[in-house]
GUMARPA-855529 format. One record per atom (N, C-alpha, C, O, CB): z, x, y; residue in three letters. Coordinates in pm, whole numbers, plus 32768, in hexadecimal, padded with zeros to 4 digits. Glycine has a CB too. Layout:
ZXYALA/...
//
This chain:
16AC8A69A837UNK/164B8A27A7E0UNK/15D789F3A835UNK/15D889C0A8A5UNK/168E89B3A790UNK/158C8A07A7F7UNK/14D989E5A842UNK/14FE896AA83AUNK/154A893EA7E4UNK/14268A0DA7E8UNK/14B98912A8B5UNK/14858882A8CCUNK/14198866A884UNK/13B288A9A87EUNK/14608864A953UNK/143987DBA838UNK/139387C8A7E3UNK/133C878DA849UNK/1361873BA89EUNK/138C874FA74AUNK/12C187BDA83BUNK/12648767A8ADUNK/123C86DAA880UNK/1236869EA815UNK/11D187B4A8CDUNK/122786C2A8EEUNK/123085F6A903UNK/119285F1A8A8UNK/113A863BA8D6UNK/121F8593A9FBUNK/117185A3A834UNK/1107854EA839UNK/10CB8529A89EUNK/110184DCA8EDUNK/111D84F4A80CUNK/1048855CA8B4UNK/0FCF8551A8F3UNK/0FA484AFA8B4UNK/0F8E8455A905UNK/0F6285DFA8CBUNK/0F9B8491A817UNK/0F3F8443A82AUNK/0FA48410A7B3UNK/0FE58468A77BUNK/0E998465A82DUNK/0FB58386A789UNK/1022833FA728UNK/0FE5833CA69FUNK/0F858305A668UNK/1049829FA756UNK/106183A8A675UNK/104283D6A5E0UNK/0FFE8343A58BUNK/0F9B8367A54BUNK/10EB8414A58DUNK/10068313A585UNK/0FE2827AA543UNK/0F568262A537UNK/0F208240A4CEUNK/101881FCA59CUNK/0EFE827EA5DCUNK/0E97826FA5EDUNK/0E55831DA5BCUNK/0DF4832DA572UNK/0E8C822CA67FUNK/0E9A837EA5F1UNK/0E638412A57FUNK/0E3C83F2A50CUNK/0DC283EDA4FBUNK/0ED28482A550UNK/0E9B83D2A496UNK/0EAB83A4A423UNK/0E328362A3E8UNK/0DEE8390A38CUNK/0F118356A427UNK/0E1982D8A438UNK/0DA88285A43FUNK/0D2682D8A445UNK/0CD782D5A3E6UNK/0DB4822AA4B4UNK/0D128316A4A1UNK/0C8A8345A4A9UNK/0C7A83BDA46FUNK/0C1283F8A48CUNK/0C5A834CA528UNK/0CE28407A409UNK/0CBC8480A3C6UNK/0C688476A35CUNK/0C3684DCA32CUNK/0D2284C1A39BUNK/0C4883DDA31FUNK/0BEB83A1A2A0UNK/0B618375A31FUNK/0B768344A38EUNK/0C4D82ECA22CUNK/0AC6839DA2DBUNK/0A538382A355UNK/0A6982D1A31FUNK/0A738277A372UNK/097F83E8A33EUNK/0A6D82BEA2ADUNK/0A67821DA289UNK/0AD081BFA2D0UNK/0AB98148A2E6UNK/0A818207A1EAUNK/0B5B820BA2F8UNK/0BB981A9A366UNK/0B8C81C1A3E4UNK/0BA88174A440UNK/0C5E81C6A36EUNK/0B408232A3F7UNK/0B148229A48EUNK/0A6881D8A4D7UNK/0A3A81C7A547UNK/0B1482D5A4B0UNK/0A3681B9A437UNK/09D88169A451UNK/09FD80F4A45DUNK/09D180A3A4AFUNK/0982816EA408UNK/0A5C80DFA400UNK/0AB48054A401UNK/0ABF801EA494UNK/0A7C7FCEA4D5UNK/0B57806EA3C4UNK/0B288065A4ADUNK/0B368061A544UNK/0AEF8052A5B7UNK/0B198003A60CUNK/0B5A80B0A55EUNK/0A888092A5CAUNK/0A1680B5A640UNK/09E18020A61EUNK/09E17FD7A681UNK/09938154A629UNK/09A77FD1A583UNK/097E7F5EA579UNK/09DA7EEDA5C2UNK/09B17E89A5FEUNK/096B7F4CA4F3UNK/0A547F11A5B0UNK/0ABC7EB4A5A9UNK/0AAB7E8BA654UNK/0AB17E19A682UNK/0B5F7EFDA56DUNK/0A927F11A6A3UNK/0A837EE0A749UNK/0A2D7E89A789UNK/0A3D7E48A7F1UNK/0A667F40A796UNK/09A37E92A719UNK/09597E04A751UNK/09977D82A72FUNK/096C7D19A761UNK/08C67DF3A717UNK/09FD7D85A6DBUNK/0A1C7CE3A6C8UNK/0A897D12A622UNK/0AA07D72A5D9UNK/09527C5BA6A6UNK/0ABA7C55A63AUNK/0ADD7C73A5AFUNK/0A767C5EA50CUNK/09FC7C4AA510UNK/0B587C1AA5AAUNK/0AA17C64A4C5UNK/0A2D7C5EA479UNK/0AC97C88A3BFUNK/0B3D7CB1A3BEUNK/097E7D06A4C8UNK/0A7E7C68A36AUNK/0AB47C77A2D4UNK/0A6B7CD2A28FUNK/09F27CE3A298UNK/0AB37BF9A282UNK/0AC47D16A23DUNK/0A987DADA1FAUNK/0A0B7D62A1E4UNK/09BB7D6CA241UNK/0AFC7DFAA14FUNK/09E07D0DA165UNK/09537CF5A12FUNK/08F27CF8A1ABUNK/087B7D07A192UNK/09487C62A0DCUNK/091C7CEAA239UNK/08B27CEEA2A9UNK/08897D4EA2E4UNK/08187D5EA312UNK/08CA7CB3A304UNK/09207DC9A2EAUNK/09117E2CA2E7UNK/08CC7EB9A287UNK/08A47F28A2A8UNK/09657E20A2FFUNK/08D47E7DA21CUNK/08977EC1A18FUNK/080A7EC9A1A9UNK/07CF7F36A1AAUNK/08B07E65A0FDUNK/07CE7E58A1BEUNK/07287E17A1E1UNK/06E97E8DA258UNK/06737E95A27AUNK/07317D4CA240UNK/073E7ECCA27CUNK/07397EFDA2D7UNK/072C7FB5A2FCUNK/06F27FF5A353UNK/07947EBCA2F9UNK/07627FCBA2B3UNK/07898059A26DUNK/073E8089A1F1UNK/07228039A198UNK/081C8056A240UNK/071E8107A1EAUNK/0693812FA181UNK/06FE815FA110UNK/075D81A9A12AUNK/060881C9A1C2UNK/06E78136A0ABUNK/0719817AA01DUNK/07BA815CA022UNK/080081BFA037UNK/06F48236A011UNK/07E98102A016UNK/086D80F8A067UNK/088E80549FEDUNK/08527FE99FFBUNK/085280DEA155UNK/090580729F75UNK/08E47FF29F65UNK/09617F7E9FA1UNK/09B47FA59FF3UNK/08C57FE79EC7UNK/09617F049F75UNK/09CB7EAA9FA2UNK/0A2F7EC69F92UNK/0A847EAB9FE8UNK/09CF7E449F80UNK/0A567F139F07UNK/0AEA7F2A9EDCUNK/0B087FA89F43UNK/0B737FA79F80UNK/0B007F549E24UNK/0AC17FF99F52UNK/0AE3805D9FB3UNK/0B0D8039A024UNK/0B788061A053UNK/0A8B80A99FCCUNK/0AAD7FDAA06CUNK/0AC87FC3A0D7UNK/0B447F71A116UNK/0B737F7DA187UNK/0A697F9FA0F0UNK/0B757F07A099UNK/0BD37EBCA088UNK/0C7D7F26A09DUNK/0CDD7F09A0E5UNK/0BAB7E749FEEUNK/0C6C7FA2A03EUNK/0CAC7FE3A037UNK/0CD78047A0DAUNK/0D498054A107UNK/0C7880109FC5UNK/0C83806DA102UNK/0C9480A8A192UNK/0CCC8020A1B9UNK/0D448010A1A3UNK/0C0080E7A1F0UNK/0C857FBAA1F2UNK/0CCE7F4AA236UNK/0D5D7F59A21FUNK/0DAE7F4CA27BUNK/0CA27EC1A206UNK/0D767F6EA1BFUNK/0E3B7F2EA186UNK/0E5A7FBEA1C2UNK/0EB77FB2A211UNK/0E817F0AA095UNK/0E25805BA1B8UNK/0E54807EA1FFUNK/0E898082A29DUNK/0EF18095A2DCUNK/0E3580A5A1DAUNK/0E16806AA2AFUNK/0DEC804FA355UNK/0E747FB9A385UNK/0ECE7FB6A3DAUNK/0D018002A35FUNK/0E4C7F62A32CUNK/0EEC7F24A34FUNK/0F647F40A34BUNK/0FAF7F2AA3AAUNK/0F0A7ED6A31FUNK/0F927F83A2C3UNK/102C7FC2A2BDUNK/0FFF8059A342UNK/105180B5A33CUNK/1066800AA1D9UNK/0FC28064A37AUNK/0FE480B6A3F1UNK/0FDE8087A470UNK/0FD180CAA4D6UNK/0F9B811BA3F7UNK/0FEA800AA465UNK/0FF77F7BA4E7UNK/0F647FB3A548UNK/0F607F98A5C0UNK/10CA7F82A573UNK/0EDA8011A4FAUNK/0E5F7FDCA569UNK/0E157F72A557UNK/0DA57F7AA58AUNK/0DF88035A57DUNK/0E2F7F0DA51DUNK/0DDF7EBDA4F7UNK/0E427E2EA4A9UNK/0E967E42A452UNK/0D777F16A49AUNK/0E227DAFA4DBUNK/0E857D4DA4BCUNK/0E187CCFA4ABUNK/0DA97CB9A4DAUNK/0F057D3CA53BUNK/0E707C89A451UNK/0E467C1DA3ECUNK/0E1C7B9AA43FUNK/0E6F7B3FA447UNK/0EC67BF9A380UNK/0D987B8DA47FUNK/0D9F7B4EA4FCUNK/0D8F7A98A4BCUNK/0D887A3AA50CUNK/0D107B96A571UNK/0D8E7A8AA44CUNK/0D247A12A411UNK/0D037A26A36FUNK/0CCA7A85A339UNK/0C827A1DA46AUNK/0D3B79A8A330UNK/0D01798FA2ABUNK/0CB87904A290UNK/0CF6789AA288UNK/0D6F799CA24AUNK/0C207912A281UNK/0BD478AAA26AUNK/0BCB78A1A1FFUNK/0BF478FAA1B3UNK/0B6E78A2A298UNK/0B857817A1CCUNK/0B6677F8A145UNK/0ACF77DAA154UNK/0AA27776A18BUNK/0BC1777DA106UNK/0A63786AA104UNK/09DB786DA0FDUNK/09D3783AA083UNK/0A317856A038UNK/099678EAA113UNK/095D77DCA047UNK/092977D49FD5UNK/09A477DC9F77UNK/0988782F9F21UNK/08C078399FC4UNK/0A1A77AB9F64UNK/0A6877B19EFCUNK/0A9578209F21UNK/0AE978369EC9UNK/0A3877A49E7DUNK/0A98788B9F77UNK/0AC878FC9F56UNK/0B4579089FE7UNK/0B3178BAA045UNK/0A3D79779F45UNK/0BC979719FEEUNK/0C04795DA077UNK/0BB779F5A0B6UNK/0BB07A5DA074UNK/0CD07953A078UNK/0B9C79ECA0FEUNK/0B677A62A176UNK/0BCE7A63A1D9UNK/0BFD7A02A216UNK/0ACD7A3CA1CBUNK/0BED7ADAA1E2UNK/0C5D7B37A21AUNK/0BFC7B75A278UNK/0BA07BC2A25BUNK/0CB37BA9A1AAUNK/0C2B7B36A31CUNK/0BE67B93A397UNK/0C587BE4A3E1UNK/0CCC7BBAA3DFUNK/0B937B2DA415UNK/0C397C4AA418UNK/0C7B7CB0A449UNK/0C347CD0A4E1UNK/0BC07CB6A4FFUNK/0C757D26A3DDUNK/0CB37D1EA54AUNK/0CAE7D1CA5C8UNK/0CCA7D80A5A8UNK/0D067D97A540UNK/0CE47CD1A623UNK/0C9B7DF2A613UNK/0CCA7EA2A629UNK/0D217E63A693UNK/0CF47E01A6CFUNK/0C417F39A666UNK/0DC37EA2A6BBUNK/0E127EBAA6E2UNK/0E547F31A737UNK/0EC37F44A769UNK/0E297EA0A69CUNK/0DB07F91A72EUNK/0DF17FFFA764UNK/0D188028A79BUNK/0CAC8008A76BUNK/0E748081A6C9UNK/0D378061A7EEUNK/0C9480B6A81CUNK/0CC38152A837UNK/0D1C8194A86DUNK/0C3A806CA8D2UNK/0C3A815FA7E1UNK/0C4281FDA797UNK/0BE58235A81EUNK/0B7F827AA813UNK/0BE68217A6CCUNK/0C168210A884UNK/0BE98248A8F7UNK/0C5682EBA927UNK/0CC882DAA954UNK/0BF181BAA96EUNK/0C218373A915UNK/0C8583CCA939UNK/0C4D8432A99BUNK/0BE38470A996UNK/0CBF840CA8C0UNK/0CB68432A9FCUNK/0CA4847FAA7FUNK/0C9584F1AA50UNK/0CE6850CA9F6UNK/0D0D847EAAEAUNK/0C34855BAA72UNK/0C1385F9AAADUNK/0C85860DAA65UNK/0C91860FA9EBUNK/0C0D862EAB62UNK/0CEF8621AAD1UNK/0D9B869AAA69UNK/0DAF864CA9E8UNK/0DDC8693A98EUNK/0E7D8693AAD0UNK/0D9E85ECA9CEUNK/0DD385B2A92FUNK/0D68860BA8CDUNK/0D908663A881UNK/0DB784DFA912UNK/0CE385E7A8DAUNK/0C7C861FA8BAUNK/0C7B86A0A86FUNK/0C5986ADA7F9UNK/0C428626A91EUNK/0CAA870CA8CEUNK/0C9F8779A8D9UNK/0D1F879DA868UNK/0D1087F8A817UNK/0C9E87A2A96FUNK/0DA18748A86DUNK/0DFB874DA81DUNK/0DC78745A784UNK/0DFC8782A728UNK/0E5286EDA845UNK/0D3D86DDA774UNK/0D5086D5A6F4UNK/0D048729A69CUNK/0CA4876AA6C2UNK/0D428661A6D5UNK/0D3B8727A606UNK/0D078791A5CCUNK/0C3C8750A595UNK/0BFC86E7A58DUNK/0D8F87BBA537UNK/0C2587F8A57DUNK/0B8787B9A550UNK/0B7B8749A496UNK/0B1D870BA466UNK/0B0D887BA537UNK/0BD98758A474UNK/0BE386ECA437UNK/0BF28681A44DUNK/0BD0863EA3EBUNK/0C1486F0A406UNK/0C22862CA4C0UNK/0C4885CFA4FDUNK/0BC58590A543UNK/0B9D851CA53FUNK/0CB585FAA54FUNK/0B8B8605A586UNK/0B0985DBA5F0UNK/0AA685DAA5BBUNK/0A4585AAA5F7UNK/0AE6862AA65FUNK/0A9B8603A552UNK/09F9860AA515UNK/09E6856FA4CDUNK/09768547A4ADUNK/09E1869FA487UNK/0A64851BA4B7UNK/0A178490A45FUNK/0A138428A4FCUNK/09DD83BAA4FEUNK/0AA18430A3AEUNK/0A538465A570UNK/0A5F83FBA5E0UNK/09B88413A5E8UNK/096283C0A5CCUNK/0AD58420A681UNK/09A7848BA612UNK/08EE84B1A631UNK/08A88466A5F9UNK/08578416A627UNK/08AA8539A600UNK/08D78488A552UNK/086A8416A4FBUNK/084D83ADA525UNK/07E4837DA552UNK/088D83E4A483UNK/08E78374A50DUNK/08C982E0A52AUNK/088C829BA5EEUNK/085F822CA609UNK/09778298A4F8UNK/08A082F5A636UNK/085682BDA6B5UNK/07B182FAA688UNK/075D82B3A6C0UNK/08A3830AA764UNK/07858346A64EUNK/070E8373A639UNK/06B7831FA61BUNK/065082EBA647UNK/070B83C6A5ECUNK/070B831CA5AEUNK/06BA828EA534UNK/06B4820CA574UNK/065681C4A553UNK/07228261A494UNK/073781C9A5FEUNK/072E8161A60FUNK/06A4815AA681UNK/065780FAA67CUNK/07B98133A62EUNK/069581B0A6CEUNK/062B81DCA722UNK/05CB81E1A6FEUNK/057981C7A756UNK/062F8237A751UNK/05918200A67DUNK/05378218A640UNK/050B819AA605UNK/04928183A60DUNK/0550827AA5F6UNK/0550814CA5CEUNK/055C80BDA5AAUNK/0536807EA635UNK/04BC806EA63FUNK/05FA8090A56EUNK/057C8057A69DUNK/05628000A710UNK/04D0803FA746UNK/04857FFDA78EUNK/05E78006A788UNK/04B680B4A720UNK/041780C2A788UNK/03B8805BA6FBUNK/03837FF1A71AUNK/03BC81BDA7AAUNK/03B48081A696UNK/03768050A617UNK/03407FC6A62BUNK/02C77FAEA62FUNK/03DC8051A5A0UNK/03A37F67A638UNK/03C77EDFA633UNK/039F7EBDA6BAUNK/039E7E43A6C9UNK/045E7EBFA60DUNK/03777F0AA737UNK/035F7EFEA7D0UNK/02BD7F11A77EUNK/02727EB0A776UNK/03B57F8AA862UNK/02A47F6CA758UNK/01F37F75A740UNK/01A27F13A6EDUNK/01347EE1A705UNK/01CB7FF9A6F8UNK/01FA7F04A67AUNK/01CD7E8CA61EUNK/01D37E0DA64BUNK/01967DB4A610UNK/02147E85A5ADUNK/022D7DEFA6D2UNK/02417DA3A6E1UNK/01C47D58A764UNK/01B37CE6A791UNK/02C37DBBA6E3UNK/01857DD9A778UNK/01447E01A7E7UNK/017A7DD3A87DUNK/01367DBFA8E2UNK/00C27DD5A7D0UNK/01FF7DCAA86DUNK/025C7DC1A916UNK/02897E4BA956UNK/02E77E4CA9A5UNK/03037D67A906UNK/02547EA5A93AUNK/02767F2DA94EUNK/025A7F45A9EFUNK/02A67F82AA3AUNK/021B7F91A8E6UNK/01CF7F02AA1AUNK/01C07F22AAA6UNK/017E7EBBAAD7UNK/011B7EBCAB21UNK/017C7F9EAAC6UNK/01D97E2FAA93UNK/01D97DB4AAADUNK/01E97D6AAB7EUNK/01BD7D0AABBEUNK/025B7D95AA41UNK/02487DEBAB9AUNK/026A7DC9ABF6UNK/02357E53AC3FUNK/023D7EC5AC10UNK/02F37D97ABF1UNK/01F17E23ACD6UNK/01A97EA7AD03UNK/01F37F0FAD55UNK/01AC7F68AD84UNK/01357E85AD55UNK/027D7F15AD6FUNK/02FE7F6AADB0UNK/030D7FA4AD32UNK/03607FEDAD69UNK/03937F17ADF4UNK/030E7FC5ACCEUNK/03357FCAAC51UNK/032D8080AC61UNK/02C180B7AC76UNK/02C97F68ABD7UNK/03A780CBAC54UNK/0396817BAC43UNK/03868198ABC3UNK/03AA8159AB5FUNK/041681DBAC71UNK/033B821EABD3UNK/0350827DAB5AUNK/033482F3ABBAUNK/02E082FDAC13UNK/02E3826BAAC4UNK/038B8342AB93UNK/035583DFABC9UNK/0385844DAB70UNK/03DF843EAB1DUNK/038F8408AC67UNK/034C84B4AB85UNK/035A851FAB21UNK/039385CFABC2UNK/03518601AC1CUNK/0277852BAAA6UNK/041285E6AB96UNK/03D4866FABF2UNK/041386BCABC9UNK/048886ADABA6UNK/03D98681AC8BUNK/03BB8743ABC2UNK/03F8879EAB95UNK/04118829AC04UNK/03BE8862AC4BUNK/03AF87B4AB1CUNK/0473883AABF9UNK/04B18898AC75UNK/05228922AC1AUNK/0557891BABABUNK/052D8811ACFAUNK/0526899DAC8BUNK/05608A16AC58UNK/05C689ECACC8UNK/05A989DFAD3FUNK/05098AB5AC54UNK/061A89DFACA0UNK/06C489ECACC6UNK/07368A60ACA3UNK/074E8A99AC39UNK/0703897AAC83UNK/07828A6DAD48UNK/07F18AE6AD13UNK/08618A98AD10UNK/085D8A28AD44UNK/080D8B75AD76UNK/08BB8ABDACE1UNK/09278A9AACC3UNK/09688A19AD02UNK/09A689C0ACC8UNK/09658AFEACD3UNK/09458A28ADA3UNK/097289CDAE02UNK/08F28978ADF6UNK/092A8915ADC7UNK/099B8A0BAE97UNK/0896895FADFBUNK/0816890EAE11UNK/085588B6AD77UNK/0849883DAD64UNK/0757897BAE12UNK/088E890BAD26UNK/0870889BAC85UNK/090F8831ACC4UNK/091687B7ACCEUNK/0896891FAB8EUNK/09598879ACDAUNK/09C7881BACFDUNK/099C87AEAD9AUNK/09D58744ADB5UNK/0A5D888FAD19UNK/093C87E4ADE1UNK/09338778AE37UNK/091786FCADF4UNK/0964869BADF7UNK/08D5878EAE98UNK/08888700ADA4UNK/085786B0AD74UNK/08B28685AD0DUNK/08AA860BAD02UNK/07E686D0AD5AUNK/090786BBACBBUNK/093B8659AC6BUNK/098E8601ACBFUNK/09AA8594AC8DUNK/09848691ABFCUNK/09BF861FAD40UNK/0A1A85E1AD79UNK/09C6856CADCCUNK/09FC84FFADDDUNK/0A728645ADC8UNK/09468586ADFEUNK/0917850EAE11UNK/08D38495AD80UNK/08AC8420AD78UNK/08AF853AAE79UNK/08DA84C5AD5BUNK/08D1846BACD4UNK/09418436AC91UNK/093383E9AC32UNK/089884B1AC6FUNK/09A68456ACB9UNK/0A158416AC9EUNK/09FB83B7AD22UNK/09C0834CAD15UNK/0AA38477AC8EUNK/0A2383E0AD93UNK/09EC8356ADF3UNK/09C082E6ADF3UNK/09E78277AE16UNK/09A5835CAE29UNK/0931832DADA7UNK/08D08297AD7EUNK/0925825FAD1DUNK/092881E5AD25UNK/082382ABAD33UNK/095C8284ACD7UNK/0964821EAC3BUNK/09FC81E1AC64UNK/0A39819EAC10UNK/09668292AB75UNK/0A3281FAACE4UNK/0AA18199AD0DUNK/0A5C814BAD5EUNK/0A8680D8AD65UNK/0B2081D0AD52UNK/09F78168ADA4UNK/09D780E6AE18UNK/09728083ADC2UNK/0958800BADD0UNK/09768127AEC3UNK/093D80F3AD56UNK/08EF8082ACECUNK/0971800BACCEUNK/09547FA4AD0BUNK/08B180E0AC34UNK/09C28003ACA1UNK/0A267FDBAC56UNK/0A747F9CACD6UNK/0AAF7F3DACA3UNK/0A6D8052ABF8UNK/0A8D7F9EAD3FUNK/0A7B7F4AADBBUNK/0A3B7EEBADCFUNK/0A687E7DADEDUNK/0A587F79AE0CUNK/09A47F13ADBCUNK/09327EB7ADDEUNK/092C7E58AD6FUNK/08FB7DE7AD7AUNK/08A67F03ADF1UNK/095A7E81AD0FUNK/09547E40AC90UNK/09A97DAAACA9UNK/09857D39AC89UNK/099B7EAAAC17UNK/0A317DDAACF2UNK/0AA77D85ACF0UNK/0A8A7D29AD6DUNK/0AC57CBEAD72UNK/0B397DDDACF8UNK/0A367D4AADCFUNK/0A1A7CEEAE45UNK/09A27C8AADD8UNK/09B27C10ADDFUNK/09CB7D55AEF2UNK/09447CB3AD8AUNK/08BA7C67AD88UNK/090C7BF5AD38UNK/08F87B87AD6BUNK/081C7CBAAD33UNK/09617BF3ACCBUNK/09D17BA9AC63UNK/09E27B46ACB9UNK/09C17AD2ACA0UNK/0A697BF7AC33UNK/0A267B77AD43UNK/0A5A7B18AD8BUNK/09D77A8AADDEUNK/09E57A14ADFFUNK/0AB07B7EADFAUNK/09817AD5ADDFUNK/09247AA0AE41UNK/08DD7A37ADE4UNK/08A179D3AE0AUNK/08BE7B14AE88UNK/08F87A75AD28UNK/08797A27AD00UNK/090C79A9ACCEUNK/08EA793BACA2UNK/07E87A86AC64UNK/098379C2ACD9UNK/09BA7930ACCAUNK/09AB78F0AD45UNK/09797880AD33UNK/0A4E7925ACA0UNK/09B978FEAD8CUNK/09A5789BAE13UNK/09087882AE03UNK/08EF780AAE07UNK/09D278EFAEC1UNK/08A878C6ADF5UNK/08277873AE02UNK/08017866AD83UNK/07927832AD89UNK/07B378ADAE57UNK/0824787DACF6UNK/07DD7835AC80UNK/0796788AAC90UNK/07BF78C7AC2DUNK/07A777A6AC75UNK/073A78D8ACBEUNK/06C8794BACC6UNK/06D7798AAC18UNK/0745799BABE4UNK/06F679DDAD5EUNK/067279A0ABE1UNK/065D79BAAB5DUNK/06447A7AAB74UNK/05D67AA6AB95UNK/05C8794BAB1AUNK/06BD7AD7AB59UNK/06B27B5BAB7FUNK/06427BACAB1DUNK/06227B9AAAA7UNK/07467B9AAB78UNK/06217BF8AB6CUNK/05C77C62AB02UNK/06477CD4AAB4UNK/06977D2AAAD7UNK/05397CDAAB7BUNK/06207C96AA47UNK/066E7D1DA9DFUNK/064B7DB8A9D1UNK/060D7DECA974UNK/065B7CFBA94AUNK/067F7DF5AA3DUNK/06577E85AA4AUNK/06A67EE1A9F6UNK/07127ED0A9BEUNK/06637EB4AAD7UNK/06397F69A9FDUNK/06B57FCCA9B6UNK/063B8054AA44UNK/05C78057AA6FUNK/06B27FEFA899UNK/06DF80BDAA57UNK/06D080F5AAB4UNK/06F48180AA6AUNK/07508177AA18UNK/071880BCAB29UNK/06C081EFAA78UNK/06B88254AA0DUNK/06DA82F0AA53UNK/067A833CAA60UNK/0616824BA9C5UNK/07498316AA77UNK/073F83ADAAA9UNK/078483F1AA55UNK/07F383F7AA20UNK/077283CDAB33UNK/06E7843FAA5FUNK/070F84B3A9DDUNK/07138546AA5FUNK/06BC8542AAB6UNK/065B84C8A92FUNK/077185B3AA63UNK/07458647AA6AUNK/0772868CAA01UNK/07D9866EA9C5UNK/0770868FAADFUNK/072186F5A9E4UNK/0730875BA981UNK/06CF87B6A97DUNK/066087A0A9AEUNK/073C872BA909UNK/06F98843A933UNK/068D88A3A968UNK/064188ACA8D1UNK/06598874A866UNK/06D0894AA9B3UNK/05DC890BA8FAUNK/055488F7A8A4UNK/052D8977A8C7UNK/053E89B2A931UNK/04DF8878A8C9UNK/04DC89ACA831UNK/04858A22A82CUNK/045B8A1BA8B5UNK/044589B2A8F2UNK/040B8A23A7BEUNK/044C8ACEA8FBUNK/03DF8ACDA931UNK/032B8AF7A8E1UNK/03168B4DA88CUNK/04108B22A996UNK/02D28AA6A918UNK/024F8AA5A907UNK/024A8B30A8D7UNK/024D8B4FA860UNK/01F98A7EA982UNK/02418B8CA946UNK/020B8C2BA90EUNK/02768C4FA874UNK/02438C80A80FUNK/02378CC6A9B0UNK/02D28C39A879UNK/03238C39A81DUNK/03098BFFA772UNK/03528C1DA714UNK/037F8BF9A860UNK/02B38BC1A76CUNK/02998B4CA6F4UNK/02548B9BA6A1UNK/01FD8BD3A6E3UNK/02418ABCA718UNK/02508BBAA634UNK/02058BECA5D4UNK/023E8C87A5D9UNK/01F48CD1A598UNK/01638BD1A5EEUNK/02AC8CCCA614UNK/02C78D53A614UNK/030F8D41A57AUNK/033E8DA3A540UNK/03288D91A6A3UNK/
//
């Protein structure tokens, strides 16, 4: 009898992110905690009862837990903590089906798309003069696309390092941190001569 293969990634959290509305849920849920009505405010065409409804899923699948019940205006507000980060390595990735990956995309798309928005309106976008943006576009073989994804995995652990030293530094000095968001995207794209065939 065949061996079943081990879970790559915990069916629970699959489950979760096969709806794009639990995986927006979620991706929100990593900046902080926050209650469906805050989360709703937040999300385009999306209403409370819906969103209420993913939540209870998202709880009976233990990613997300009942962190806090306040009393607003007469009313109780129910806040919620994500419990799990929908962070997945290269081989998990590759495991999952295109049903699975296409609402994770969404929802980092949209949240990216949102944080530059709110950086421009806010006009803090290039508030600070170290501040990157770069654009490059490059022809890669097979090995060149896996280098680079593999140094980009790099960055987004030593990001997440640096992250965990600055935490530390700004409790010992009270220092008021800049709220960053750090963005690596690769993926391939029409070529130019190619466009309009």
């Amino acid at each position: 009898m065949a061996r079943k293969k081990p879970e790559l990634i915990d069916s629970r959290l699959a489950r979760a992110l096969e709806h794009p509305i639990r995986a927006e849920i979620l991706a929100l849920l990593q900046e902080g905690p926050s209650s469906p009505a805050q989360i709703q405010r937040q999300l385009e065409n999306v209403s409370l009862n819906l969103v209420s409804h993913h939540m209870k899923v998202l709880k009976d699948l233990e990613c997300v837990e009942l962190l806090e019940t306040v009393n607003k205006r007469g009313a109780r507000v129910h806040i919620y903590r994500a419990t799990v980060r929908p962070i997945i390595p290269d081989e998990v990735w590759a495991e999952l089906t295109p049903a699975t990956r296409k609402p994770l995309l969404t929802a980092m798309l949209r949240s990216i798309s949102v944080d530059l928005v709110e950086s421009l309106s806010a006009g803090i976008i290039d508030e600070i003069p170290d501040a990157h943006f770069s654009r490059s576009v490059v022809k890669l073989d097979r090995e060149g696309w896996s280098e680079v994804s593999s140094l980009l995995n790099q960055i987004l652990r030593e990001v997440a390092e640096i992250g965990t030293r600055s935490l530390s530094r700004v409790k010992a000095s009270g220092e008021t941190p800049v709220s960053t968001t750090v963005v690596l995207l690769q993926f391939p794209t029409a070529d130019a001569e190619d466009e309009g065939k």
